[in-house]
C-alpha angles and dihedrals in degrees: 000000000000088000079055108052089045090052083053090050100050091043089056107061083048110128093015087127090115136291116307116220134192113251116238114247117217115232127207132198119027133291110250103234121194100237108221118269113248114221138215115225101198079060094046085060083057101047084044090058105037101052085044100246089150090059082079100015125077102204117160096205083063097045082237117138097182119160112195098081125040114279114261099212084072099020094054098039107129090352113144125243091247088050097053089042091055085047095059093048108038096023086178104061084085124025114193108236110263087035134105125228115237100041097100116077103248093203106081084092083076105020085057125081114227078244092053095041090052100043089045089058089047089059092036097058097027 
């Protein structure tokens, strides 16, 4: 037992030679970065009416006075654009109060084009 505990011991204080820490590597070139797709709000009122989001959404800029979701006109009021487009695509990241996860197709993350997504969020926070 003794020869045990002394063997623990000694296997314990292995690799205390100091903190080992990753080298940098040094990178040349640049990092190709996606540039954010501008979108065109007169197109996001199509893409609003087309795939039916007024059937749950009441949002005056689109004449819909749906009432299973939260009304966009109040839910979206000083929401960033990063915010609304998460929104779209994980719909429950954030659930309003008085709402119910799970409502909300998950899917228009896929279903959208880049170019739909981002002129959606244009009409959305214009």
């Amino acid at each position: 037992m003794l020869i045990l505990g002394g063997f623990v011991a000694l296997a314990a204080g292995c690799g205390s030679e100091g903190t080992v820490s990753p080298v940098p590597e040094t990178m040349q070139g640049t990092v190709a970065t996606q540039p954010s797709a501008q979108g065109d709000a007169a197109a996001g009122k199509q893409v609003f009416v087309s795939t039916g989001c007024g059937g749950c959404h009441a949002f005056k800029a689109a004449g819909t006075t749906g009432a299973v979701g939260p009304d966009l006109d109040k839910f979206l009021q000083g929401k960033s654009a990063d915010f609304v487009q998460q929104s779209i695509v994980d719909p429950d990241a954030f659930v309003e109060k008085g709402y119910s996860a799970g409502v909300m197709p998950g899917s228009y993350g896929t279903q959208l084009s880049a170019k739909q997504l981002a002129d959606l969020v244009a009409f959305l926070t214009q």
